[in-house]
C-alpha positions, 0 to 999 in steps of 0.5 A: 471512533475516529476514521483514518481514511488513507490515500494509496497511490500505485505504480508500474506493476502494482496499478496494473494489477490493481487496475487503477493509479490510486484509492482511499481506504478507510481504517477504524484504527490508526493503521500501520503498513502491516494493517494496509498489506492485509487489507490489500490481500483480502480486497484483492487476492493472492494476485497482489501478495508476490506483489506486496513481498517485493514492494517498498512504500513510501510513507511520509516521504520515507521508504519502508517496508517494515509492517510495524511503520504506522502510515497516515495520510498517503502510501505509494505502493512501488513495486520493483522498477526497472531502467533502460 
């Protein structure tokens, strides 16, 4: 059974709850987003789930938040940014 290791890159709010900028997480099936939120919940609690419902991802250069999108090699998590 082939590995699918994937890098997650965080950002703003998302690395401070997470507390670090990026991980590898490694999937036994070819993952979608779906699959990366749910294992994101169970490593990290409700903390992270208000988070993820107001978060986009971009995923091989295109912003999604649909679960279905299956992902690859590299995810951003990008929570809602705000300007000045």
């Amino acid at each position: 059974m082939a590995e699918n290791q994937v890098l997650i890159r965080y950002f703003a709010a998302a690395a401070d709850i997470i507390g670090r900028d990026e991980e590898t997480i490694t999937f036994t099936v070819s993952p979608s987003l779906g699959d990366l939120q749910e294992q994101l919940l169970l490593q990290y609690g409700r903390g992270i789930a208000q988070l993820l419902a107001v978060s986009a991802f971009l995923v091989g250069g295109e912003l999604t938040r649909d679960p279905a999108h299956p992902i690859s090699a590299k995810v951003d998590v990008l929570p809602p940014f705000s300007g000045g």
